[in-house]
NUVEXMI-752257 format. One record per residue: residue number from 1; residue in one letter; z, x, y of N, C-alpha, C, O in turn. Coordinates in steps of 0.1 Angstrom, whole numbers, plus 5000, padded with zeros to 4 digits. Example, Ala and Ser with C-alpha at 12.3 -4.5 7.8 and 13.67 -1.06 7.14 Angstrom:
(atom 1, "a", (5078, 5132, 4943), (5078, 5123, 4955), (5078, 5132, 4967), (5085, 5142, 4967)),
(atom 2, "s", (5071, 5128, 4978), (5071, 5137, 4989), (5079, 5129, 5000), (5080, 5134, 5011)),
END
This chain:
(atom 1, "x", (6119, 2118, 3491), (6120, 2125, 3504), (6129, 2138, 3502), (6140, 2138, 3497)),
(atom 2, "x", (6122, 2147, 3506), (6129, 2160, 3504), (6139, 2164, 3514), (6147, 2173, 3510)),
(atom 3, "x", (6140, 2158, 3529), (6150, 2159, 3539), (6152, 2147, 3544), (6143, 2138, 3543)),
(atom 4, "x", (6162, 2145, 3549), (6173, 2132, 3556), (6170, 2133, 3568), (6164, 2144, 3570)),
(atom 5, "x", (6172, 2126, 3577), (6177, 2128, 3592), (6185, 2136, 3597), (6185, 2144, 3606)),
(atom 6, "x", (6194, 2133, 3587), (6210, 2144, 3591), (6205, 2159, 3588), (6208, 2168, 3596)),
(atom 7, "x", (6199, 2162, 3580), (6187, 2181, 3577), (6182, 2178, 3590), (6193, 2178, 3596)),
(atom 8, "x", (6174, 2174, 3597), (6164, 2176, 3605), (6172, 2175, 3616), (6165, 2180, 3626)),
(atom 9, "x", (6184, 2171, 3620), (6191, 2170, 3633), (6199, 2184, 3631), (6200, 2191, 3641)),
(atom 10, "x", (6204, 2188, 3619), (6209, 2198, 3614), (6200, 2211, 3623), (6203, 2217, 3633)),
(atom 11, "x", (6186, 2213, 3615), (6181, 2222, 3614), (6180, 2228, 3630), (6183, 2240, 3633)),
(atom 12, "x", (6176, 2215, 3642), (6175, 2215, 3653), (6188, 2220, 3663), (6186, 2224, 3675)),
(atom 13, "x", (6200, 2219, 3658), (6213, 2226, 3664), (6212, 2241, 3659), (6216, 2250, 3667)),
(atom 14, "x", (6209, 2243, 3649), (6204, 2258, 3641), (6201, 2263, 3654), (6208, 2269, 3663)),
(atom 15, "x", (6186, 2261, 3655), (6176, 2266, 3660), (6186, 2273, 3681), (6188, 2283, 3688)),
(atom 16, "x", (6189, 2260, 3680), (6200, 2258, 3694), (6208, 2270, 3699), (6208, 2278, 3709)),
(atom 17, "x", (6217, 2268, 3684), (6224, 2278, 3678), (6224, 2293, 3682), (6233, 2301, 3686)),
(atom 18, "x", (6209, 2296, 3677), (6205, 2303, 3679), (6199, 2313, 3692), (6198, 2325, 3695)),
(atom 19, "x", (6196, 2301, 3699), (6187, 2306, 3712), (6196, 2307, 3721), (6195, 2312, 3732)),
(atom 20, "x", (6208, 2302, 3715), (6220, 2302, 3729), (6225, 2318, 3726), (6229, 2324, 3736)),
(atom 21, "x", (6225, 2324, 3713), (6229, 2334, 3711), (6223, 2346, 3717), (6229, 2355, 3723)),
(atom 22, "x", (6211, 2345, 3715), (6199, 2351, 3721), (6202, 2355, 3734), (6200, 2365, 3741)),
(atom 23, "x", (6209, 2344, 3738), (6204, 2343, 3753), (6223, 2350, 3759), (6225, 2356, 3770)),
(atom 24, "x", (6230, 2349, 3754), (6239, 2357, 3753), (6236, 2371, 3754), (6239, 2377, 3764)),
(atom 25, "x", (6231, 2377, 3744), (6227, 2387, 3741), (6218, 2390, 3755), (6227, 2393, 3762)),
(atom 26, "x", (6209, 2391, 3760), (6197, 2389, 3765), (6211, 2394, 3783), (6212, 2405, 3790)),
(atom 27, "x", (6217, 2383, 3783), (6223, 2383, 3793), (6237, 2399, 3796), (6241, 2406, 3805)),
(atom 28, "x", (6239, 2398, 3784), (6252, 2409, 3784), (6245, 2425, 3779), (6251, 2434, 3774)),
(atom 29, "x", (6231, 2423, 3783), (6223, 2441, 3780), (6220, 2438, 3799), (6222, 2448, 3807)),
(atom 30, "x", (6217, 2425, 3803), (6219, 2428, 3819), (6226, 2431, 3822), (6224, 2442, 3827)),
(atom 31, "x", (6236, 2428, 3822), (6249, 2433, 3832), (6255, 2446, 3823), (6266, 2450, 3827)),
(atom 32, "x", (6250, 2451, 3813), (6255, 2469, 3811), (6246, 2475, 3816), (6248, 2486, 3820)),
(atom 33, "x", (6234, 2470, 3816), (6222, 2479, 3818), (6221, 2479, 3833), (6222, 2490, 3839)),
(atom 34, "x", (6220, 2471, 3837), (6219, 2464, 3852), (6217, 2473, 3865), (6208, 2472, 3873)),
(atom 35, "x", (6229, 2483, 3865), (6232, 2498, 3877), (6226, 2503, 3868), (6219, 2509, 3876)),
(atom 36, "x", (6222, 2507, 3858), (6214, 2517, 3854), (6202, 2519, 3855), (6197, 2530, 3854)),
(atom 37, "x", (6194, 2506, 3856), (6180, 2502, 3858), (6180, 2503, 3876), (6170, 2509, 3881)),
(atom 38, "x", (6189, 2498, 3883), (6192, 2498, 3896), (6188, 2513, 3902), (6179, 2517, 3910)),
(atom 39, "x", (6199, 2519, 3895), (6199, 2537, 3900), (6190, 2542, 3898), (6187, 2550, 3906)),
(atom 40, "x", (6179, 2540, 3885), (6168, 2545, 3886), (6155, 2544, 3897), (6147, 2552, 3901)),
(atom 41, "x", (6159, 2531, 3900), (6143, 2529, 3908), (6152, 2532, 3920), (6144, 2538, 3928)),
(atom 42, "x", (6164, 2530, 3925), (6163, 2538, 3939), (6162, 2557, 3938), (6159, 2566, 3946)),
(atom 43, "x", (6166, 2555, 3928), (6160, 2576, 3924), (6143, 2576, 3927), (6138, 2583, 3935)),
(atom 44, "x", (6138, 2569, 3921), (6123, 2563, 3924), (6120, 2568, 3936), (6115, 2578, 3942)),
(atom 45, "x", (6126, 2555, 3940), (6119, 2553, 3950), (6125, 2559, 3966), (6120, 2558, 3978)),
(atom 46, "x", (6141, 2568, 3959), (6140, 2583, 3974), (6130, 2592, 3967), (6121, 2591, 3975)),
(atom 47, "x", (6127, 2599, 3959), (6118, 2605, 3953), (6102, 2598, 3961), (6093, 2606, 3965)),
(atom 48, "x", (6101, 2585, 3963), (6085, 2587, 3963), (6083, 2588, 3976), (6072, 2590, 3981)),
(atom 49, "x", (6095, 2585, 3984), (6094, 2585, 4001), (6091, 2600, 4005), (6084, 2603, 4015)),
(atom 50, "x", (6097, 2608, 3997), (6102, 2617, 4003), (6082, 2628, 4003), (6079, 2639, 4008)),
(atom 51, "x", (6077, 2621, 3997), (6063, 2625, 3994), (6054, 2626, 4003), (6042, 2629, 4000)),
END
């Protein structure tokens, strides 16, 4: 046997590990980016009323 139980429960906290990071990430570009994407589309969108 090339892996144990203990690798395969391992490998699955990795992965975990991982996606919680991601999602960190993921979350802390919203809230910098957030009023900036905001201010755009109301620039937008007085710009398209005004048409």
């Amino acid at each position: 046997m090339l892996f144990s139980k203990e690798e395969k429960g391992q490998g699955l906290v990795e992965y975990a590990f991982i996606l919680v990071l991601v999602a960190i990430v993921v979350l802390v570009a919203l809230l910098v980016l957030g009023p900036v994407i905001g201010n755009t589309f109301s620039l937008i969108n007085s710009s398209l009323s005004k048409v």
